[in-house]
SEDODO-106701 format. One line per field, with one value per residue (C-alpha): residue number from 1; x, y, z. Coordinates in nm, 2 decimals. Each point is the difference from the previous one (the first is absolute). Example, Ala and Ser with C-alpha at 12.3 -4.5 7.8 and 13.67 -1.06 7.14 Angstrom:
// residues 2
resi = (1, 2)
xx = (1.23, 0.14)
yy = (-0.45, 0.34)
zz = (0.78, -0.07)
***
This chain:
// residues 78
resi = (1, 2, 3, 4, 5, 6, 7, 8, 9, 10, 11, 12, 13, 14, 15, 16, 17, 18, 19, 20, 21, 22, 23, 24, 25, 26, 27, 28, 29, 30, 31, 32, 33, 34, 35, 36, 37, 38, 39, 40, 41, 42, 43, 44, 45, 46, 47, 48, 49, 50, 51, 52, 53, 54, 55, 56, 57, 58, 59, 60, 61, 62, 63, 64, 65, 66, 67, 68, 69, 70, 71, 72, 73, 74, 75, 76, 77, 78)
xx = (0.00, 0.18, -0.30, -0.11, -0.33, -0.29, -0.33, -0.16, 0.29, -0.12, -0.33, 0.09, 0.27, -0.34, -0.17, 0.29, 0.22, 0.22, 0.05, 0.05, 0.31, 0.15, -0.07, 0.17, 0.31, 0.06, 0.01, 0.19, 0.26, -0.02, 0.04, 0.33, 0.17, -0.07, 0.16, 0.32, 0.03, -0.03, 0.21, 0.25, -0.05, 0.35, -0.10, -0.25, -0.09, -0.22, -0.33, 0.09, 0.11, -0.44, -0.08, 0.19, -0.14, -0.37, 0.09, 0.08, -0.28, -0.25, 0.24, -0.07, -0.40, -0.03, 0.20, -0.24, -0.28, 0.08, 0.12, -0.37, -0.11, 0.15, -0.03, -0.41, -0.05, 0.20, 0.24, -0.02, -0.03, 0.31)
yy = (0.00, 0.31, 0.25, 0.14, -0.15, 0.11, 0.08, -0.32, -0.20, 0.11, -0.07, -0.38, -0.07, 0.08, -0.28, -0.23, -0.17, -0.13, 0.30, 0.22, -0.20, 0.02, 0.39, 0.00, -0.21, 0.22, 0.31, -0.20, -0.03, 0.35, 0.13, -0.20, 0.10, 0.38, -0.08, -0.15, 0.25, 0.28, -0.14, 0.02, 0.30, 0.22, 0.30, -0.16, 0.28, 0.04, -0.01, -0.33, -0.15, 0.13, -0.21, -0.30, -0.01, 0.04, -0.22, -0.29, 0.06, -0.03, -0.30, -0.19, 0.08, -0.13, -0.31, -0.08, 0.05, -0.21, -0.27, 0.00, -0.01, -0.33, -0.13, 0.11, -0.16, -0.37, -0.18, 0.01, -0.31, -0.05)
zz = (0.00, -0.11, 0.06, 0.33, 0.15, -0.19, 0.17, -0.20, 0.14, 0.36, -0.09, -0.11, 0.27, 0.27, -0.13, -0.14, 0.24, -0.26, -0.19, 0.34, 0.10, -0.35, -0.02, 0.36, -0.11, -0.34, 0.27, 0.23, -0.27, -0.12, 0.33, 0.05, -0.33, 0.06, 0.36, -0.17, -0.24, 0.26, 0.25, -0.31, -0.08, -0.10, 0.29, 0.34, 0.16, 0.32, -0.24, -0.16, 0.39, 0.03, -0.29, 0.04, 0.33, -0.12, -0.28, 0.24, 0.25, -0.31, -0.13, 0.38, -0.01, -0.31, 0.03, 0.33, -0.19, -0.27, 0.29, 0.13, -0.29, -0.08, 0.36, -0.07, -0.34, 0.13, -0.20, -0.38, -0.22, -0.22)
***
């Protein structure tokens, strides 16, 4: 998913489990790269030590929530 979360993606991830925990993962992901590439960046300054540390609290409430989400839904058949 390279585009940000549409409204209609909302709207579908409220009534599909499925779909919620892949839109979840793909912004998971996101999150992480722009982390990496901002904790590489040439010049950190005091604003990107803000973000990186906003950028990792959002990165640890979205990996619980996609935890209880699996714990929720069981295990998966293979």
């Amino acid at each position: 998913m390279s585009e940000l979360v549409t409204e209609k993606d909302l709207v579908r991830a409220r009534g599909d489990a499925v779909f919620r925990q892949h839109l979840m993962t793909d912004n998971l992901e996101r999150l992480l790269d722009a982390l990496k590439r901002l904790r590489n960046a040439a010049d950190p300054g005091p604003e990107s030590a803000r973000q990186l540390r906003e950028g990792v609290d959002l990165a640890v409430v979205l990996a619980e929530r996609l935890q209880k989400s699996v714990h929720h839904r069981g295990p998966q058949a293979t």
